[in-house]
C-alpha positions in Angstrom: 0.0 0.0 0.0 2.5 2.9 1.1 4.4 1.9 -1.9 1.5 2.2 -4.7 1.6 5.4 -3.3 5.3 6.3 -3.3 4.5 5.0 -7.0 1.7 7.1 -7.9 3.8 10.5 -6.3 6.6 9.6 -8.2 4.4 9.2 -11.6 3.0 12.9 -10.6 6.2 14.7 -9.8 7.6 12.9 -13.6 4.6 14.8 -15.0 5.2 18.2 -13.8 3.2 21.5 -14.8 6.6 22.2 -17.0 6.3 19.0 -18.8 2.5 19.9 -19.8 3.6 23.4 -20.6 6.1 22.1 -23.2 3.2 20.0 -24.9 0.5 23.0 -25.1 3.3 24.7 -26.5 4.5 22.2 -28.7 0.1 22.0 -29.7 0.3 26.3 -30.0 3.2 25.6 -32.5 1.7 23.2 -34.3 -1.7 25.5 -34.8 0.4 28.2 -35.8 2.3 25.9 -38.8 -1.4 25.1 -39.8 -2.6 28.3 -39.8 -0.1 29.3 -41.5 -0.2 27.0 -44.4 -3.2 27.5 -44.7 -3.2 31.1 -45.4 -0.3 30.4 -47.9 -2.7 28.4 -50.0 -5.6 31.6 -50.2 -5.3 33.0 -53.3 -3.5 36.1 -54.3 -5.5 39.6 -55.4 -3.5 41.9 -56.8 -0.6 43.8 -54.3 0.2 41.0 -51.2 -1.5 43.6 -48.9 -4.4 43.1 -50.4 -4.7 39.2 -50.3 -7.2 37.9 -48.2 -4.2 35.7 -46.6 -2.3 38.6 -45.2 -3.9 38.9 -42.0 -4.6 34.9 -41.2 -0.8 34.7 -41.9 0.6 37.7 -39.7 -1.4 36.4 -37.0 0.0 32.9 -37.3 3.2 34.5 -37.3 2.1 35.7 -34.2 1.0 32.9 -32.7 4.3 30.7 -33.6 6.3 33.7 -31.7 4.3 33.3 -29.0 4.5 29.4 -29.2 8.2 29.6 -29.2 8.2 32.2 -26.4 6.2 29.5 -24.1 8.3 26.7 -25.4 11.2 28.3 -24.3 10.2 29.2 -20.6 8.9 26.1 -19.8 12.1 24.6 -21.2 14.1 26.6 -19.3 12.1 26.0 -16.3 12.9 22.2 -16.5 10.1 20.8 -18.7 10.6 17.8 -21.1 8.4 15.9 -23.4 9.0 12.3 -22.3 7.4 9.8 -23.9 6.1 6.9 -21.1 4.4 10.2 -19.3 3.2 11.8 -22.8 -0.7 10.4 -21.8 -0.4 11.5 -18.0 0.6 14.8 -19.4 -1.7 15.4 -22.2 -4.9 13.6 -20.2 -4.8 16.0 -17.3 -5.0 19.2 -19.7 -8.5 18.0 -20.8 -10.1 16.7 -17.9 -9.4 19.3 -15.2 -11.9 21.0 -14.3 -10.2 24.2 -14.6 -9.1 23.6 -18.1 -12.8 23.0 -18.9 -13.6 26.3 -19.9 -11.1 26.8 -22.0 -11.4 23.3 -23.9 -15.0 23.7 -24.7 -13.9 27.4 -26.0 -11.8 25.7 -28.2 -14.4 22.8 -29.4 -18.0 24.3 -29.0 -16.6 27.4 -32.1 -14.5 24.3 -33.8 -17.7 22.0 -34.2 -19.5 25.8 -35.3 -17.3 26.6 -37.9 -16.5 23.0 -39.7 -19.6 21.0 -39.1 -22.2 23.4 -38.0 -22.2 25.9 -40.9 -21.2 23.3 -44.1 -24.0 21.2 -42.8 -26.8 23.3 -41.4 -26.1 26.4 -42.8 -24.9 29.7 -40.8 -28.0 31.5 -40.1 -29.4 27.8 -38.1 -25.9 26.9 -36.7 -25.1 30.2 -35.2 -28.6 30.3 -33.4 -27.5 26.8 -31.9 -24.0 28.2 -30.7 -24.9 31.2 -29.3 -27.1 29.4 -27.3 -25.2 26.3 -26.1 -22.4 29.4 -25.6 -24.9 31.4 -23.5 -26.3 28.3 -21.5 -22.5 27.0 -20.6 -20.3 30.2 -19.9 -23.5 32.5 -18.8 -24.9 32.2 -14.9 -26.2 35.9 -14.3 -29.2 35.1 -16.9 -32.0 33.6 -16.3 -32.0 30.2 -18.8 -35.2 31.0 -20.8 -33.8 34.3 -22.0 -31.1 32.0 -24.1 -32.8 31.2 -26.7 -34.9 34.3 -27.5 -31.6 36.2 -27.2 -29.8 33.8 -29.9 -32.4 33.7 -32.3 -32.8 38.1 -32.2 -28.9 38.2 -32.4 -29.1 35.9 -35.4 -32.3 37.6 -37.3 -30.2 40.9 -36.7 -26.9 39.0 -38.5 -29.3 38.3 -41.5 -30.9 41.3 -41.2 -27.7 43.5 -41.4 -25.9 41.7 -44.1 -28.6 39.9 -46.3 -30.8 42.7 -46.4 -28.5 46.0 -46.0 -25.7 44.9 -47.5 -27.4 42.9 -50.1 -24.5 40.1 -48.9 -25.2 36.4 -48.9 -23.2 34.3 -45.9 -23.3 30.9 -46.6 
């Protein structure tokens, strides 16, 4: 018994908070390599300033500074990616509770943007997100307001660019 638990506080000091650090950072640079990429492939109008990859591309720059900038301080703060503790570092990250908030801000807007609006459209979609967004990061409202709120907010986004700016979002 005491020694399952020398065990177990010997697996948690291998995975420190320095070891995780390293892998979100090493996640943040990989984003930023996608991102950029990605806005590599847009395609080009006229002068590069006016190529609707410039600011995608400055932000991923951005973002692979700051990835590096992390990388580095948790590096030099003693962290390591090391593979037996790779899953008992990663694992933690999403099932704290205190990461939760930011893990669902991360999935509720991915599962928006690539399955919400190619499958159900963006006027539909949007109404669903803002109210699953309301209903989890929201406690000062009352929950029936949710709903009524998402569907005005979305009836004023068609409102505004279907109808005034004669513009047609997917």
């Amino acid at each position: 018994m005491v020694f399952a638990r020398q065990r177990e506080n010997q697996e948690e000091r291998d995975v420190s908070r320095d070891d995780r650090d390293v892998l979100i950072a090493c996640g943040v640079l990989l984003g930023g390599l996608a991102a950029l990429w990605l806005s590599m492939t847009l395609p080009m109008r006229g002068d590069l300033i006016e190529s609707p990859g410039i600011f995608p591309g400055l932000m991923s720059v951005v973002l692979l500074v700051l990835g590096l900038a992390f990388a580095a301080r948790s590096l030099v703060r003693g962290g390591r990616i090391r593979a037996p503790s790779l899953s008992r570092g990663i694992l933690p990250v999403f099932t704290s509770l205190e990461n939760r908030p930011l893990v669902l801000g991360i999935l509720f807007p991915a599962i928006y943007v690539f399955l919400g609006i190619p499958l159900i459209g963006f006027y539909i979609s949007s109404a669903i997100f803002l109210t699953v967004m309301f209903y989890c990061y929201v406690a000062r409202w009352r929950r029936w307001i949710f709903l009524p709120l998402s569907l005005g907010i979305t009836a004023c986004l068609y409102l505004i660019f279907n109808r005034l700016f004669q513009t047609q979002i997917w």
